[in-house]
C-alpha positions in Angstrom: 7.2 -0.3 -0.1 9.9 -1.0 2.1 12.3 -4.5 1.1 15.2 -5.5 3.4 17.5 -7.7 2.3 21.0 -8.3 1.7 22.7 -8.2 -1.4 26.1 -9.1 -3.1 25.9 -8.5 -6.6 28.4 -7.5 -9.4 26.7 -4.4 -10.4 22.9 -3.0 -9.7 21.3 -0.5 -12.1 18.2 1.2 -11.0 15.7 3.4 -13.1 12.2 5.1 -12.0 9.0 4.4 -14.0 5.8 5.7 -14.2 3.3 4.9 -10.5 5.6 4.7 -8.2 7.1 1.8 -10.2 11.1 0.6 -10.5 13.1 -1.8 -12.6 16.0 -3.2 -11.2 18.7 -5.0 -12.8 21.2 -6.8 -10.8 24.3 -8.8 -12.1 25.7 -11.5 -10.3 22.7 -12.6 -7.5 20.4 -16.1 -7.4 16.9 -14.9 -8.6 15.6 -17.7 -6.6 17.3 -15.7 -3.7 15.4 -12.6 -4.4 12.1 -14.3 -5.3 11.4 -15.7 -2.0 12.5 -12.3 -0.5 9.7 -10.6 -2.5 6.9 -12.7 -2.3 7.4 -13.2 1.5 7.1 -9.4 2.1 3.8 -9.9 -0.2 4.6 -8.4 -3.3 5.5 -9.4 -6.7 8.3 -9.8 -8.9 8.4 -9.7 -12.4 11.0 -11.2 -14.3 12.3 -10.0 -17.7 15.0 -11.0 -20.5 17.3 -8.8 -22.1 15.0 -7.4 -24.9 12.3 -6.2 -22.6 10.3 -9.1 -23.3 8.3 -10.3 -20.1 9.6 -14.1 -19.7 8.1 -14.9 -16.8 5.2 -13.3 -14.7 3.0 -15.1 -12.4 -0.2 -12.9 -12.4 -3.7 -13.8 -13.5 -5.9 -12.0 -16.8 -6.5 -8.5 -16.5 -9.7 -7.3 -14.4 -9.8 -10.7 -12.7 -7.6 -9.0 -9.8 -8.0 -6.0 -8.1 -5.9 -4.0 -6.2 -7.0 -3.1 -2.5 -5.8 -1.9 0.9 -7.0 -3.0 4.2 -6.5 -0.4 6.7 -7.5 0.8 10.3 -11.1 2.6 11.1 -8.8 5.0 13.1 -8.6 6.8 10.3 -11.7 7.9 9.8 -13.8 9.7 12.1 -16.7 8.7 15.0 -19.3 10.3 12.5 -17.7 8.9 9.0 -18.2 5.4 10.6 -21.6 6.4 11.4 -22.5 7.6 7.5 -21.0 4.9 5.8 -23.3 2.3 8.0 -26.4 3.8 7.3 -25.1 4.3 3.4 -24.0 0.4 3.6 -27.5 -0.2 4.9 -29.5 1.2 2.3 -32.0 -1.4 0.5 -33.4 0.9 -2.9 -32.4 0.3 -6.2 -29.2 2.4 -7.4 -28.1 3.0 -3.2 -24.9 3.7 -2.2 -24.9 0.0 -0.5 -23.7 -1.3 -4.2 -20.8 0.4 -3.5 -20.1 0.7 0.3 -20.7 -2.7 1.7 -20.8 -3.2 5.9 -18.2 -6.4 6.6 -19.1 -6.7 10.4 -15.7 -5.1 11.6 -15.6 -2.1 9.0 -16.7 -1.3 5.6 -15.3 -2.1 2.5 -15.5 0.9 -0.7 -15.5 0.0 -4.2 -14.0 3.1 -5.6 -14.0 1.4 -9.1 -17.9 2.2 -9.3 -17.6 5.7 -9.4 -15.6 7.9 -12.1 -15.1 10.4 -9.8 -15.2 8.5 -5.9 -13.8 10.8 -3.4 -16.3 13.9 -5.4 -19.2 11.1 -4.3 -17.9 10.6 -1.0 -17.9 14.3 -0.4 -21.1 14.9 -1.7 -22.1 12.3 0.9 -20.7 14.1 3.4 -17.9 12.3 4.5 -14.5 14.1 6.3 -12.0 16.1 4.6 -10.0 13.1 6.6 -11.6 10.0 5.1 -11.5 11.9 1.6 -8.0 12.7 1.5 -7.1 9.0 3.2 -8.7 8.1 0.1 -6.9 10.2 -2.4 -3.6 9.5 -1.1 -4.3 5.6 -1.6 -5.6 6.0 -5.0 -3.0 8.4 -6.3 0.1 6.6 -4.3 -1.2 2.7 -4.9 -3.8 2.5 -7.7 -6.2 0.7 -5.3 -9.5 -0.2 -6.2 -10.8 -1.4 -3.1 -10.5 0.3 0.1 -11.3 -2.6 3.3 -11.8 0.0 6.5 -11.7 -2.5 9.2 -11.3 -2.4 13.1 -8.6 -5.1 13.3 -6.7 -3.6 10.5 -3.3 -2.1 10.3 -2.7 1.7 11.3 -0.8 3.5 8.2 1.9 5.5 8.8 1.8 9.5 7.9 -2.2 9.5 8.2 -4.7 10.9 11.0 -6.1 8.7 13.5 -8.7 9.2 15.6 -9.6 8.0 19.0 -13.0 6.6 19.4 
């Protein structure tokens, strides 16, 4: 995640958690200030009191949200695209179609279904690529979902390809 912004505080403390997660405590700024930073780079903020109590947090119940990444087809290759539109086109009962879904521009992977996804996707036959593209974005964001779509974003640090 990367945040620009501009700060004058008293004093900032910042400790590492577990996930690629931070808490930051900052004396002296206007939380309103920093809110509307946040949530216009699309992320969220949560706001504690002293005794580690949350006191406000605007999410909704668990397993009513899940997280997901929309990313470039680049990444993958000519002949993953090809595989996962003929898995995404399947019409049996139990086919991979309940979890790889065809969205007109891409396809969209709902790694949640499987214990063990990117073991399924390589017994599918999918890239070393795709597979680690997909590791990566489990391990580093906890996603869920995975939308592969023409129009979307290219990530920095991955493979593309050029087809």
């Amino acid at each position: 995640m990367k945040l620009s912004m501009t700060v004058e505080a008293g004093a900032i403390n910042v400790r590492a958690l577990n996930g690629g997660r931070i808490v930051v405590d900052i004396d002296g700024i206007e939380l309103a200030s920093l809110i509307d930073v946040v949530c216009d780079n699309r992320y969220s903020l949560r706001v504690v009191d002293g005794s580690d109590k949350q006191a406000t947090e605007a999410t909704v119940p668990p397993f009513t949200a899940l997280p997901g990444i929309c990313c470039s087809t680049a990444h993958i290759t000519e002949d993953d695209s090809a595989l996962l539109f003929a898995l995404s086109h399947q019409y049996e009962n139990y086919g991979e179609s309940e979890w790889i879904h065809y969205t007109g521009s891409g396809y969209l992977l709902r790694l949640e279904a499987w214990s063990f996804p990117v073991m399924r996707l390589k017994r599918l036959g999918l890239s070393k690529a795709c597979r680690r593209l997909v590791v990566t974005l489990i391990r580093r964001y906890s996603i869920s979902i995975l939308h592969l779509d023409a129009f979307g974003e290219l990530l920095p640090g991955f493979v593309t390809f050029d087809w």
